[in-house]
gemmi code that builds the backbone of each chain (N, CA, C; Angstrom):
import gemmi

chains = {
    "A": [
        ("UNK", (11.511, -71.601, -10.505), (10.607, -70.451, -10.250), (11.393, -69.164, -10.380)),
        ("UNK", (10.760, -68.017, -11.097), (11.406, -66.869, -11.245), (11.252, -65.842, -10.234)),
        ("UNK", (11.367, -64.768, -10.090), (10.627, -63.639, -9.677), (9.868, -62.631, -10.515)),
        ("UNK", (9.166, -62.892, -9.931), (7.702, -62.142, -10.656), (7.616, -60.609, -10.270)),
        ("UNK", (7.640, -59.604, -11.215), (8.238, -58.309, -11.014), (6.512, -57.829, -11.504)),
        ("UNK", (5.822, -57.093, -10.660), (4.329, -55.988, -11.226), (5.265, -54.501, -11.312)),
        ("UNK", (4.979, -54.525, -12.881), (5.050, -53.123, -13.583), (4.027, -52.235, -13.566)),
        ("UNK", (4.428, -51.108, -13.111), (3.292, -49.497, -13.010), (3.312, -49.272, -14.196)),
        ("UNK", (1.798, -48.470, -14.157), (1.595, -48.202, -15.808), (2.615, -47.405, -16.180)),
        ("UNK", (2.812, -46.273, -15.712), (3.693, -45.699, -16.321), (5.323, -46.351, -16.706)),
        ("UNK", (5.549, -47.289, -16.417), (6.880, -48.232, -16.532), (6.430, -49.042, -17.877)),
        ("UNK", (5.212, -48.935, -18.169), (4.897, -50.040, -19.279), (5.511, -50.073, -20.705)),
        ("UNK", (5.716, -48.684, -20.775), (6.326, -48.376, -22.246), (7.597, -48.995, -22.143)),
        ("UNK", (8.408, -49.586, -21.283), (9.699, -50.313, -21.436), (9.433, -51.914, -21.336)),
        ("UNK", (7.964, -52.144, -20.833), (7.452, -53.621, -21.376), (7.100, -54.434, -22.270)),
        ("UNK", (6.398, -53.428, -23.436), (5.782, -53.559, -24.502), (4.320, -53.663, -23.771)),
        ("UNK", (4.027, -53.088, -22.604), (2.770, -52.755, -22.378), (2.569, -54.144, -20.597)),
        ("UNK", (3.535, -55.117, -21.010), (3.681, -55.923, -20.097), (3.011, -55.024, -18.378)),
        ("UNK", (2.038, -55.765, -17.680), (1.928, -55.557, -16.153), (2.895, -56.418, -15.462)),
        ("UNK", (3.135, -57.740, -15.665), (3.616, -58.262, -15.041), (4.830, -59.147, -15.504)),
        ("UNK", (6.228, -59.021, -15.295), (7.117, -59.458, -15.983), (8.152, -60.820, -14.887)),
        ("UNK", (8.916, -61.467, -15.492), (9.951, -62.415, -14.871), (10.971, -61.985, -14.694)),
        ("UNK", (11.831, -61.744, -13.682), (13.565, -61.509, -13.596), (14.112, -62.580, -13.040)),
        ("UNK", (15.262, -62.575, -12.940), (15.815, -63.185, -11.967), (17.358, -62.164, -11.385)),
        ("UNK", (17.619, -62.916, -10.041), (18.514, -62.268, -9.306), (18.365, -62.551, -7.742)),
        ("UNK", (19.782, -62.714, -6.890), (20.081, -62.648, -5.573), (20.069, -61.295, -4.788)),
        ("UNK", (19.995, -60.441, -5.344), (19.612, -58.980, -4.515), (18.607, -58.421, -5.408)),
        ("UNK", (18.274, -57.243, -5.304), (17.490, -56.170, -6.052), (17.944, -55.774, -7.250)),
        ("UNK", (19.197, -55.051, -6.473), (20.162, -54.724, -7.961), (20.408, -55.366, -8.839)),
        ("UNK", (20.564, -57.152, -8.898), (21.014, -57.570, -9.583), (19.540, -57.831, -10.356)),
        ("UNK", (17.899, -58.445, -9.637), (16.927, -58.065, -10.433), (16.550, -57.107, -11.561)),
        ("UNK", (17.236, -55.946, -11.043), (17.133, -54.347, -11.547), (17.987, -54.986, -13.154)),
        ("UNK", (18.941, -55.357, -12.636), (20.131, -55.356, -14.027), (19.393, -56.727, -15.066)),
        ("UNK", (19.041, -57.367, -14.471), (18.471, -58.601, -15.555), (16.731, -57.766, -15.889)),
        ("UNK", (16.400, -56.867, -15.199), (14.927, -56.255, -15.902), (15.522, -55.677, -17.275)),
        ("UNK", (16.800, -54.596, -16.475), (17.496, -53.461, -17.863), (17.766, -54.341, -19.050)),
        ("UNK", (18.185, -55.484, -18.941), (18.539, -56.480, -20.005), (17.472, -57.018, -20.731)),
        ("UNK", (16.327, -57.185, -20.053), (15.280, -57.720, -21.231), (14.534, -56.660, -21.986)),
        ("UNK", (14.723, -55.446, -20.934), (13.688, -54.231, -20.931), (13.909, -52.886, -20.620)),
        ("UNK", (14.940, -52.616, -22.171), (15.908, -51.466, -21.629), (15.566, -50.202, -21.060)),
        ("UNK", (15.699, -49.731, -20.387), (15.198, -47.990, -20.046), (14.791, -48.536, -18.915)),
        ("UNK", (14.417, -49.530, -18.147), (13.686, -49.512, -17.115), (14.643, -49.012, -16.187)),
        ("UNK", (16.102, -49.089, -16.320), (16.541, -49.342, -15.187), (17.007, -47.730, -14.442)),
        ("UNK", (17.264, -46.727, -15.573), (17.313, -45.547, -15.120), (16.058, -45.053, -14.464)),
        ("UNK", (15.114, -45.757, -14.780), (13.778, -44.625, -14.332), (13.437, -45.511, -12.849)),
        ("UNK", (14.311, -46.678, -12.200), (14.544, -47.075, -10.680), (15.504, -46.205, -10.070)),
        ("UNK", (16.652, -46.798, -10.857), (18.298, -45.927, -10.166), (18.660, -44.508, -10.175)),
        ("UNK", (18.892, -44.022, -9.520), (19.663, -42.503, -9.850), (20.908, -42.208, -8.992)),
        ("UNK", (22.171, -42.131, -9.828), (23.312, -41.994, -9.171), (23.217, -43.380, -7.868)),
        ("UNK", (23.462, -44.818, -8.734), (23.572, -45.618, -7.704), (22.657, -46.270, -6.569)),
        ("UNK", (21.487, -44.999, -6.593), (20.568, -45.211, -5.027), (18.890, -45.685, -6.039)),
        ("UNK", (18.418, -46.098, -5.140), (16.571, -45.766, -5.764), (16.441, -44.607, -5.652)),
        ("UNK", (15.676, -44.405, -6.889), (15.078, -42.969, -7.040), (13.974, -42.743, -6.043)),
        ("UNK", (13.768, -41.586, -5.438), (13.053, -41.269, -4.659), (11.838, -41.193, -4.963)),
        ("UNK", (11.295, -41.209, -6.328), (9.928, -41.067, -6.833), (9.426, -42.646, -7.180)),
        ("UNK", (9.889, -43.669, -6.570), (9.510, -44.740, -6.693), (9.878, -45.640, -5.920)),
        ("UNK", (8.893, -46.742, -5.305), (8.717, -47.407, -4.064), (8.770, -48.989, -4.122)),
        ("UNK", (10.045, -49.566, -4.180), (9.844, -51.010, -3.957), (9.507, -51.960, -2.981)),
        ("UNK", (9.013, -52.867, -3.556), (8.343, -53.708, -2.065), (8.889, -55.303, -2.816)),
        ("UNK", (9.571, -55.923, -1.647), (9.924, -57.444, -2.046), (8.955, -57.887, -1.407)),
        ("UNK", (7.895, -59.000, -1.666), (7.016, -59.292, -0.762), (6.381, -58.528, 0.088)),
        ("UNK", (5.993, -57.380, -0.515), (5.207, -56.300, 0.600), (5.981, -55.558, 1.628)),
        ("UNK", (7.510, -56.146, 1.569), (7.884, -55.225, 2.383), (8.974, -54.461, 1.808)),
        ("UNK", (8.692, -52.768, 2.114), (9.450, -51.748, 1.099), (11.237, -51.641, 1.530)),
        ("UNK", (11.558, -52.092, 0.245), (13.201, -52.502, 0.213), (13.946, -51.584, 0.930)),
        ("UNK", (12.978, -50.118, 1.262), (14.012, -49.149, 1.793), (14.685, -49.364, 3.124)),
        ("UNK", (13.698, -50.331, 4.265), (13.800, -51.093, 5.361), (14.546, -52.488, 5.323)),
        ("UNK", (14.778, -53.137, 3.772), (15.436, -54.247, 3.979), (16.285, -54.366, 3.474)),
        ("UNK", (17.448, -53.123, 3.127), (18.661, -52.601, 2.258), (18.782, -52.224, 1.188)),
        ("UNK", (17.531, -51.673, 0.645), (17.883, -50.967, -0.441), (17.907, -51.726, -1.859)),
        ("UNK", (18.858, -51.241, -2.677), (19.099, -52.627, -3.615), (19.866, -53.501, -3.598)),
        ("UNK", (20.597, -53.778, -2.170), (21.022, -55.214, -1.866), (19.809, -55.871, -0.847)),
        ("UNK", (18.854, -55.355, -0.883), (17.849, -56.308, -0.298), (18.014, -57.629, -0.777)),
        ("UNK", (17.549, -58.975, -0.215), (17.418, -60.126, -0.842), (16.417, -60.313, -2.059)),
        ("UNK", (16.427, -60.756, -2.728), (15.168, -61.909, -3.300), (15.524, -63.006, -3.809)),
        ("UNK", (14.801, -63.728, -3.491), (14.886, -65.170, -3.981), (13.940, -65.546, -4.903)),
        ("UNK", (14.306, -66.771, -5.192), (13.006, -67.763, -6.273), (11.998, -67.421, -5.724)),
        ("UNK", (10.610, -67.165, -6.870), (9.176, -67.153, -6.150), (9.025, -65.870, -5.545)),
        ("UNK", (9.978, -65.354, -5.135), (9.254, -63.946, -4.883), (8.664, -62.812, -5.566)),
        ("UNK", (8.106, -62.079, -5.271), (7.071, -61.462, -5.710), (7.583, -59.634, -5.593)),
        ("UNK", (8.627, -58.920, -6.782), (8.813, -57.399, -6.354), (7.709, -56.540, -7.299)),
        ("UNK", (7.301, -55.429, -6.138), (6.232, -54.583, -6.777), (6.598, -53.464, -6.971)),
        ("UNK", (6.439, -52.770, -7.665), (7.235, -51.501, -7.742), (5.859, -50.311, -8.105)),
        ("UNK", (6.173, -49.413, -7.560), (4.712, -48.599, -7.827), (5.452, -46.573, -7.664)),
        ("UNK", (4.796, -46.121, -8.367), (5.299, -44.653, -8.315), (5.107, -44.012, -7.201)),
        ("UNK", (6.020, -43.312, -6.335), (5.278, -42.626, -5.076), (4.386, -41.897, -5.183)),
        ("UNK", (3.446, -41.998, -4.615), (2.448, -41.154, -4.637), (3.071, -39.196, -3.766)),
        ("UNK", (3.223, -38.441, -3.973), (3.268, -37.422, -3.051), (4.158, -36.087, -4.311)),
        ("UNK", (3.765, -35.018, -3.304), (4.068, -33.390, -3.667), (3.947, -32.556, -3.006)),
        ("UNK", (4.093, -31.523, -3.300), (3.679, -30.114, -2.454), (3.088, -28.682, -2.668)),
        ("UNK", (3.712, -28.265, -1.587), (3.234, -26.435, -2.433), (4.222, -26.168, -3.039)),
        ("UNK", (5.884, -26.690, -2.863), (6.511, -26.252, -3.808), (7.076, -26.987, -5.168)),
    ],
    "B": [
        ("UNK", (-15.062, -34.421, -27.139), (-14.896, -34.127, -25.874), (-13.556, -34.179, -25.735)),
        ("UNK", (-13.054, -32.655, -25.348), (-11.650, -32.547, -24.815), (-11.570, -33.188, -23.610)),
        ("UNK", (-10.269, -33.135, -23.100), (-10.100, -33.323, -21.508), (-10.899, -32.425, -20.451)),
        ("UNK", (-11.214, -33.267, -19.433), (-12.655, -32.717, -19.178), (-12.201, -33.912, -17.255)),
        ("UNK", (-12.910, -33.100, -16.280), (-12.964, -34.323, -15.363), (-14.679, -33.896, -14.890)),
        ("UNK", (-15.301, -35.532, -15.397), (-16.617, -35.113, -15.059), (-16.509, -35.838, -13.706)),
        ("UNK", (-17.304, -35.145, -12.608), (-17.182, -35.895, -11.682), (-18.503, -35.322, -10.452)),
        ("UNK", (-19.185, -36.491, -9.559), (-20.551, -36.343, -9.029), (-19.856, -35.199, -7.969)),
        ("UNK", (-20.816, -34.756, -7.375), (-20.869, -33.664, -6.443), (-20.429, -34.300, -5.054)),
        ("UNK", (-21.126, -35.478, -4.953), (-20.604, -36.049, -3.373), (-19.289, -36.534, -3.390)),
        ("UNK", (-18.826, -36.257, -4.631), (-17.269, -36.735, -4.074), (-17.087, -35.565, -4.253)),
        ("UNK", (-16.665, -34.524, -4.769), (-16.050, -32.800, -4.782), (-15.916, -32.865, -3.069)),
        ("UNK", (-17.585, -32.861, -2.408), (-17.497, -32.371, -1.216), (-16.895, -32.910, -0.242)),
        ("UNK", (-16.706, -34.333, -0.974), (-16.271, -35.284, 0.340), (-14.455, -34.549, 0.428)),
        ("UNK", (-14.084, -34.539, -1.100), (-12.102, -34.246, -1.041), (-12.092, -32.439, -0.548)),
        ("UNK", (-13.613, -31.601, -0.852), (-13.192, -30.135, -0.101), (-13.069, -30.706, 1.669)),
        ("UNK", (-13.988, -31.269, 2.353), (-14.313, -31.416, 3.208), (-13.024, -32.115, 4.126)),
        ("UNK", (-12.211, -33.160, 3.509), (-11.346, -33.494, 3.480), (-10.158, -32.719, 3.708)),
        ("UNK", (-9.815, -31.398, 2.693), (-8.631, -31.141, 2.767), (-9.098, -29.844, 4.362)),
        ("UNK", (-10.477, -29.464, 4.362), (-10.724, -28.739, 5.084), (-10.454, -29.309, 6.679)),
        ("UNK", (-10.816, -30.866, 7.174), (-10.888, -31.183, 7.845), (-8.915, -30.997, 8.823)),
        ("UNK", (-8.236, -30.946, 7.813), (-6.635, -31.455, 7.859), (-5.915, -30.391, 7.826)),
        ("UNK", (-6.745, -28.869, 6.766), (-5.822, -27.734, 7.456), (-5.561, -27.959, 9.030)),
        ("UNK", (-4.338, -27.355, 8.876), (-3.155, -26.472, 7.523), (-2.192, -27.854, 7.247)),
        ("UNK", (-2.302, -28.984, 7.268), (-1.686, -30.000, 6.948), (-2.095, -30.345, 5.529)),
        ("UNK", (-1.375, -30.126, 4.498), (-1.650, -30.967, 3.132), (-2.512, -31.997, 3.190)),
        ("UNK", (-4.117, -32.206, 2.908), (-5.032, -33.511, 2.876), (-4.786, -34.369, 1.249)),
        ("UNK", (-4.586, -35.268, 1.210), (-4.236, -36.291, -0.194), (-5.281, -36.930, 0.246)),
        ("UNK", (-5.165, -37.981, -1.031), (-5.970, -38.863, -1.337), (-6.433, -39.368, -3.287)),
        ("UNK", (-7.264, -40.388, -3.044), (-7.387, -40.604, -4.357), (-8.702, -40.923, -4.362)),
        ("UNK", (-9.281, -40.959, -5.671), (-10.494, -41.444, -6.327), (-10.959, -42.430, -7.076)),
        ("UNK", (-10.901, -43.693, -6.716), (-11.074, -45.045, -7.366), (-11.826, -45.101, -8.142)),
        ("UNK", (-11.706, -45.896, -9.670), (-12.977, -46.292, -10.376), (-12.576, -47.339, -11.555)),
        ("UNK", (-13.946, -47.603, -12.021), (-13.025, -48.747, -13.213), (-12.181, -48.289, -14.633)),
        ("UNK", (-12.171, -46.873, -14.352), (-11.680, -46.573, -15.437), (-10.830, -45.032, -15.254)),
        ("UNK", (-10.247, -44.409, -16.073), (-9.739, -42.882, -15.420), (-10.742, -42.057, -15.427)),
        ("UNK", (-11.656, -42.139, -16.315), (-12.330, -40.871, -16.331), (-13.597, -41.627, -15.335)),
        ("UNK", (-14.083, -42.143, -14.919), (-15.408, -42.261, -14.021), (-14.283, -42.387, -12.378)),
        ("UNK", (-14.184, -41.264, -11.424), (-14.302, -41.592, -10.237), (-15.292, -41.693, -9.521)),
        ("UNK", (-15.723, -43.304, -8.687), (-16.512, -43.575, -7.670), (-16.285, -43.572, -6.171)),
        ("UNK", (-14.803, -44.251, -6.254), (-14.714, -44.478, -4.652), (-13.782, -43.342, -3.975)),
        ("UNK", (-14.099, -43.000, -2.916), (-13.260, -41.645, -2.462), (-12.174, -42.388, -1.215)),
        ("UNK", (-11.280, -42.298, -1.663), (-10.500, -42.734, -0.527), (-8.994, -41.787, -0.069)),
        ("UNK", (-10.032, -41.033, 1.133), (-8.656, -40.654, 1.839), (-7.540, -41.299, 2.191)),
        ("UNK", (-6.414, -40.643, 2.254), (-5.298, -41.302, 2.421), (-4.531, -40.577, 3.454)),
        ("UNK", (-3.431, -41.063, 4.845), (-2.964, -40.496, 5.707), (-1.728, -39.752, 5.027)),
        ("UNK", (-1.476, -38.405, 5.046), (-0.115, -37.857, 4.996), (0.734, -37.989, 5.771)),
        ("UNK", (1.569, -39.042, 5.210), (2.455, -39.124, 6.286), (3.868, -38.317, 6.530)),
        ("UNK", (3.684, -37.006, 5.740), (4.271, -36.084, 6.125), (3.749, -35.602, 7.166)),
        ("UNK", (2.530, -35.278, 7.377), (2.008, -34.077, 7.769), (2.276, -32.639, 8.126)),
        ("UNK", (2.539, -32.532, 6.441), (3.107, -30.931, 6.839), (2.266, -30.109, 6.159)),
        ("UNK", (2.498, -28.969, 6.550), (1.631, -28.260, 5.832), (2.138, -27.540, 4.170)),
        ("UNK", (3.594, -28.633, 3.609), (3.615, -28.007, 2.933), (4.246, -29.262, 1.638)),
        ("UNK", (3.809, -30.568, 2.377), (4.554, -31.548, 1.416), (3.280, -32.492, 1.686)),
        ("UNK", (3.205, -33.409, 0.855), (2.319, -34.675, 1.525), (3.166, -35.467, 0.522)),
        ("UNK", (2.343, -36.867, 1.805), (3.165, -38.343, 0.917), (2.212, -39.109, 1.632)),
        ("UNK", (1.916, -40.608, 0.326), (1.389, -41.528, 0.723), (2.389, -42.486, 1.564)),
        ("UNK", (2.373, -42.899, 2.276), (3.023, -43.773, 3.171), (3.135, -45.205, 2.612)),
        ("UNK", (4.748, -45.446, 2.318), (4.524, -46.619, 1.372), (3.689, -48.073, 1.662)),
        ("UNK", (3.474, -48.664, 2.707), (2.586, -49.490, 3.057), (1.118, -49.033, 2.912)),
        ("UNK", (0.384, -48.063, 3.221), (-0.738, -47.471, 2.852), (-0.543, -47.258, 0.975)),
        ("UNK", (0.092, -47.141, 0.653), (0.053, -47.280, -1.090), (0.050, -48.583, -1.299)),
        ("UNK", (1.180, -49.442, -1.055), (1.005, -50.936, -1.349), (-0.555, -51.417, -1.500)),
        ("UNK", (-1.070, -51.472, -0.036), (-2.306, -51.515, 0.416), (-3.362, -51.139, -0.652)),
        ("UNK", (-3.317, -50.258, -1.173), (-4.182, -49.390, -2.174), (-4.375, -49.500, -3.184)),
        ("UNK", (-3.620, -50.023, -3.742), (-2.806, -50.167, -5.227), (-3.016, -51.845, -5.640)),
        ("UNK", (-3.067, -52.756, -3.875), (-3.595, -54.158, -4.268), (-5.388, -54.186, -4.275)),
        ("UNK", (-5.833, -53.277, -3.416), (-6.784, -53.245, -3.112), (-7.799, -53.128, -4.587)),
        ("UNK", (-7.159, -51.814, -5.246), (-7.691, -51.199, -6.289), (-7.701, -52.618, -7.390)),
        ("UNK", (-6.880, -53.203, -7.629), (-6.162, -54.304, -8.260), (-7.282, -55.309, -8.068)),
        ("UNK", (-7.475, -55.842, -6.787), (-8.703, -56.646, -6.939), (-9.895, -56.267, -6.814)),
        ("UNK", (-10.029, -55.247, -7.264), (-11.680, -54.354, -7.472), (-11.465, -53.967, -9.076)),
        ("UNK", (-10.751, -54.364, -9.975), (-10.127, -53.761, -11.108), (-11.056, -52.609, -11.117)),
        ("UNK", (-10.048, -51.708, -10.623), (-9.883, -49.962, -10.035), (-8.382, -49.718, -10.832)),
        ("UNK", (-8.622, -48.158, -11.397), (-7.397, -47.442, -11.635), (-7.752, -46.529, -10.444)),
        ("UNK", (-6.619, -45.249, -10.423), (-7.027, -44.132, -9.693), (-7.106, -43.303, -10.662)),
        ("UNK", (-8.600, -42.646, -10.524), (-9.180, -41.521, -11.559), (-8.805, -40.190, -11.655)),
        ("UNK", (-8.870, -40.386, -9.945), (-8.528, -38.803, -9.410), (-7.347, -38.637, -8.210)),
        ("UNK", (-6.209, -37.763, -8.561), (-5.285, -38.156, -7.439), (-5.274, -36.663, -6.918)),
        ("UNK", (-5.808, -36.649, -5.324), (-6.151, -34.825, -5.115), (-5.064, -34.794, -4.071)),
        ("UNK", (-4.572, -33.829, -3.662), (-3.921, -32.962, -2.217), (-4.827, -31.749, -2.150)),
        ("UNK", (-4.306, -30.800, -0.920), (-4.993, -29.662, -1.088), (-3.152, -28.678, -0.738)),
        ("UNK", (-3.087, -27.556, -1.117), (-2.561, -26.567, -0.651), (-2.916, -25.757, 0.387)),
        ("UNK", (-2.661, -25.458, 1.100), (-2.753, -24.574, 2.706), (-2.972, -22.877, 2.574)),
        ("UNK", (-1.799, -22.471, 1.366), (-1.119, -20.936, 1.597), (-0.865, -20.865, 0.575)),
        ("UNK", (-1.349, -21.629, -0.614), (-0.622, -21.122, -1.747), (-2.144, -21.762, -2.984)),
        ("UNK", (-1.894, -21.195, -4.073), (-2.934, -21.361, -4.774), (-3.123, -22.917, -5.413)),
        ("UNK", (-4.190, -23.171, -6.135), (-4.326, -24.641, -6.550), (-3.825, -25.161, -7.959)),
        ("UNK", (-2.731, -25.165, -7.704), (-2.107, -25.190, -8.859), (-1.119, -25.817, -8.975)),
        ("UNK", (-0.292, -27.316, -9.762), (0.755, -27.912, -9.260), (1.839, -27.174, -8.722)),
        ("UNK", (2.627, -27.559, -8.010), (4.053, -26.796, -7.736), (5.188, -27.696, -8.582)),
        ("UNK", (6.205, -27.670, -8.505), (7.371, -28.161, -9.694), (7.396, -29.624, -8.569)),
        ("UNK", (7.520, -29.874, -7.496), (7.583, -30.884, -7.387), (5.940, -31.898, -7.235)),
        ("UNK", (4.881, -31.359, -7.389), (3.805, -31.940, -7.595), (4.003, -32.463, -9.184)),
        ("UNK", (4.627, -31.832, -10.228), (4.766, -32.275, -11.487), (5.928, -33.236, -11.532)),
        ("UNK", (6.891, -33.401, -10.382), (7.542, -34.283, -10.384), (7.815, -35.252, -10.112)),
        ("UNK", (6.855, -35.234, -9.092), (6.148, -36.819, -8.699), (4.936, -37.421, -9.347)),
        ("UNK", (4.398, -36.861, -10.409), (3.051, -36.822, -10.839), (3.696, -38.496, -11.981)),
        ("UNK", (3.183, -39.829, -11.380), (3.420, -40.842, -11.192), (2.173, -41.802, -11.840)),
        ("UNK", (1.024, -40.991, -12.406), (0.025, -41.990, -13.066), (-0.687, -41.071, -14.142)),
        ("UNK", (0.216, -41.154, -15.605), (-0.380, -40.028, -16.294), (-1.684, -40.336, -16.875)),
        ("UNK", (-2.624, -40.857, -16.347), (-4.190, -41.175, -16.819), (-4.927, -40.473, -16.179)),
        ("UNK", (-4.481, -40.189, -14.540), (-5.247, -39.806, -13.776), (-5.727, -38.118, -13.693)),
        ("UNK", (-6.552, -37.996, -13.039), (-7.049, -36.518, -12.995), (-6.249, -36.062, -11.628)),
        ("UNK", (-5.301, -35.094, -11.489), (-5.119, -34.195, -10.627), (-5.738, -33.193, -9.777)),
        ("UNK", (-6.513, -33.683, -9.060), (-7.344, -32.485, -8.438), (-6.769, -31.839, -7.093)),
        ("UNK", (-6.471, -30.596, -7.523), (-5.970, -29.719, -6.359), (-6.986, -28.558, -5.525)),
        ("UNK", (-7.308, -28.683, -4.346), (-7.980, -28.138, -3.606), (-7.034, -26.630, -2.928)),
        ("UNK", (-7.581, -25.696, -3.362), (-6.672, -24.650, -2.058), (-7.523, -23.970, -0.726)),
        ("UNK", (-7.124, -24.546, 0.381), (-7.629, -23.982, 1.487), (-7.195, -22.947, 2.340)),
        ("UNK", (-6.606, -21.876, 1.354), (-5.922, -20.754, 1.439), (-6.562, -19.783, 2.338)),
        ("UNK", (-7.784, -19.610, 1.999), (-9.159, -18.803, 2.663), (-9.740, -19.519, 3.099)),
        ("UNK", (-10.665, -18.449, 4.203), (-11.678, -19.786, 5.255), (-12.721, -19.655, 4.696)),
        ("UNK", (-12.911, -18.997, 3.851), (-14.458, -18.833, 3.658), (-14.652, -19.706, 2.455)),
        ("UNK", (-13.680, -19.561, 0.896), (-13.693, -20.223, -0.384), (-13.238, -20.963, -0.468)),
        ("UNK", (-12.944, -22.070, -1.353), (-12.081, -22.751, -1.784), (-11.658, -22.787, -3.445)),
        ("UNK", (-10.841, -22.797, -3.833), (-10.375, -23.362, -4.981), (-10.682, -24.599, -5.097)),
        ("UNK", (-10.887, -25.480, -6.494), (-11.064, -27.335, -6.869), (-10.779, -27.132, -8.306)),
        ("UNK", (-9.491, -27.135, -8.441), (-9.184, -27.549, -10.098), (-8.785, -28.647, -10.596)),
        ("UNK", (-8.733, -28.924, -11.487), (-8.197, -29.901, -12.293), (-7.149, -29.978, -13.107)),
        ("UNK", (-6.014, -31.387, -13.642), (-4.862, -30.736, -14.118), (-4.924, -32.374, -14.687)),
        ("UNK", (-4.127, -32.627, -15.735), (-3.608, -33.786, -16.054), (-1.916, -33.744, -16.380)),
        ("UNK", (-0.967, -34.502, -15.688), (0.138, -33.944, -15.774), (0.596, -35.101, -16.668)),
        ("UNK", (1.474, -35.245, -17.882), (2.127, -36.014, -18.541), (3.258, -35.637, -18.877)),
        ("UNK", (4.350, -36.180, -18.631), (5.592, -36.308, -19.102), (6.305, -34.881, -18.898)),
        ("UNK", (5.750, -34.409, -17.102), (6.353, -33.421, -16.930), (5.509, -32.155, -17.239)),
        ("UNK", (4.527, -32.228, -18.548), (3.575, -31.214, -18.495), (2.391, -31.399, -17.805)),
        ("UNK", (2.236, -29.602, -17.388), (0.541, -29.892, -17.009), (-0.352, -28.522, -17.832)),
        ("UNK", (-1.255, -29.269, -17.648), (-2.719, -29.064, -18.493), (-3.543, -29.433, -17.241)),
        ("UNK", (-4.299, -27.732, -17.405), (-5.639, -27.793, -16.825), (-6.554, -28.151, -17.867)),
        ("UNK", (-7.409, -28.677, -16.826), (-9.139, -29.416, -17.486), (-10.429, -28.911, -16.705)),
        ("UNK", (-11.565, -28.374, -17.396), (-12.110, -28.185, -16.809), (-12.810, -28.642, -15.733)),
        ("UNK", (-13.487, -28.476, -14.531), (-14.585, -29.695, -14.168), (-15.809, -29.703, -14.388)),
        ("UNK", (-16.222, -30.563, -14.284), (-17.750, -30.757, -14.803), (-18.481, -31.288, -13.479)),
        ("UNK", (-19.188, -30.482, -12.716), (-19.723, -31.486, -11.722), (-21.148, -31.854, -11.895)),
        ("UNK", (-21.176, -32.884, -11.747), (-22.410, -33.629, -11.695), (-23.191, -34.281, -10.534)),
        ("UNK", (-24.828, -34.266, -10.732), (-25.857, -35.022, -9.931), (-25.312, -36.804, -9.331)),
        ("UNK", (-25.589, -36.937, -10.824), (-25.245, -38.355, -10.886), (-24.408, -38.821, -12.357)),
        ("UNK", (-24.046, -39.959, -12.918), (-23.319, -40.223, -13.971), (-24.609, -41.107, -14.980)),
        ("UNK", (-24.715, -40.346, -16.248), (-25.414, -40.918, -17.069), (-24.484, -42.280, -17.129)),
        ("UNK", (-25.470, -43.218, -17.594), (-24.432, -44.595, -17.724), (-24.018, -44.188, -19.152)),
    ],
}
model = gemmi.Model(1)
for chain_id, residues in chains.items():
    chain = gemmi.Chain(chain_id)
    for i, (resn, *xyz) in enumerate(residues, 1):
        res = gemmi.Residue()
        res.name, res.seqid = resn, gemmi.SeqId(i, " ")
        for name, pos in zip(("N", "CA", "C"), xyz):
            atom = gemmi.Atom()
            atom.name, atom.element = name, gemmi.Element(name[0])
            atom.pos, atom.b_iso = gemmi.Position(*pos), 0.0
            res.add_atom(atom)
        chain.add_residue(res)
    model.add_chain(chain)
structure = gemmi.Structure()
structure.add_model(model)
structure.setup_entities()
């Protein structure tokens, strides 16, 4: 069993249009690095300088990686990462 | 037909009413439907900033939203905030989070007590473009 990664539309152009793709990996990061490998560009528009980018929100199983370390969060076989654009802005 | 956000009247009033209810706190939210250009469902959303000068969806309340929409096959049509003190118009970081380029941007300003501002914007790849609105009774099918 892989991990099953849901791509935001706007991420699609590094899918070939793909919603829903396979990785594999023991943390996030290392998910992140086997996505960049099938599906190049994805991985800058997660990472910035090392950290998640702030304009985008991962969830391993519904729960957002920022609470379960970041991109050494776990994942295992069968799990399920969602990744979705933050929603938010301002007046400035 | 250029870019255009046609959209019924009971939702306008529901997202003025909305951002009115939440001054001087930034009111968000989105506009569900099966497609970008038809919004039906109005769904406020909590700022979980609550400031009066940033908003954010709260990442579990997005999760939530985003599955929800998913099994209603829903995009979001319309993605609104309102401004408090400043006019309705993106700011550089509203274009920088602007995270679903299909959707309609609708910015409310509740600057004055008496008027409001309700524009429209479609932001892509960093640009924005206003669109007019079109409000409507009901939606010809």
């Amino acid at each position: 069993m892989a991990i099953t990664v849901s791509i935001p539309t706007i991420l699609r152009t590094h899918t070939g249009g793909e919603k829903s793709v396979e990785a594999s990996g023991g943390t996030l990061a290392e998910v992140i690095d086997n996505l960049e490998s099938n599906h190049g560009g994805l991985k800058s528009r997660l990472v910035k300088d090392g950290v998640l980018h702030r304009f985008v929100n991962i969830y391993v199983n519904d729960e957002d990686v920022r609470f379960a370390g970041g991109l050494e969060a776990k994942v295992a076989d069968g799990d399920n990462v969602t990744i979705l654009p933050a929603v938010a802005g301002g007046s400035r | 037909m250029g870019p255009v956000l046609v959209i019924r009247r009971d939702l306008v009033e529901a997202i003025v009413e909305h951002a009115r209810r939440d001054h001087p706190d930034e009111a968000c939210g989105v506009i569900a439907g099966p497609s970008p250009d038809r919004p039906e469902r109005f769904v406020p959303m909590l700022n979980a900033a609550r400031s009066p000068t940033f908003y954010e969806f709260e990442s579990g309340d997005l999760l939530r939203l985003y599955r929800e929409m998913d099994a209603k096959d829903e995009v979001p049509a319309v993605v609104y905030h309102s401004h408090t003190a400043t006019e309705a118009y993106p700011s550089r970081t509203d274009v920088s989070y602007a995270g679903e380029p299909e959707a309609h941007y609708v910015l409310v300003s509740t600057r004055e007590p008496d008027t409001h501002e309700f524009r429209s914007y479609r932001i892509v790849d960093g640009e924005v473009a206003e669109e007019p609105v079109e409000i409507v009774e009901s939606y010809r099918e």
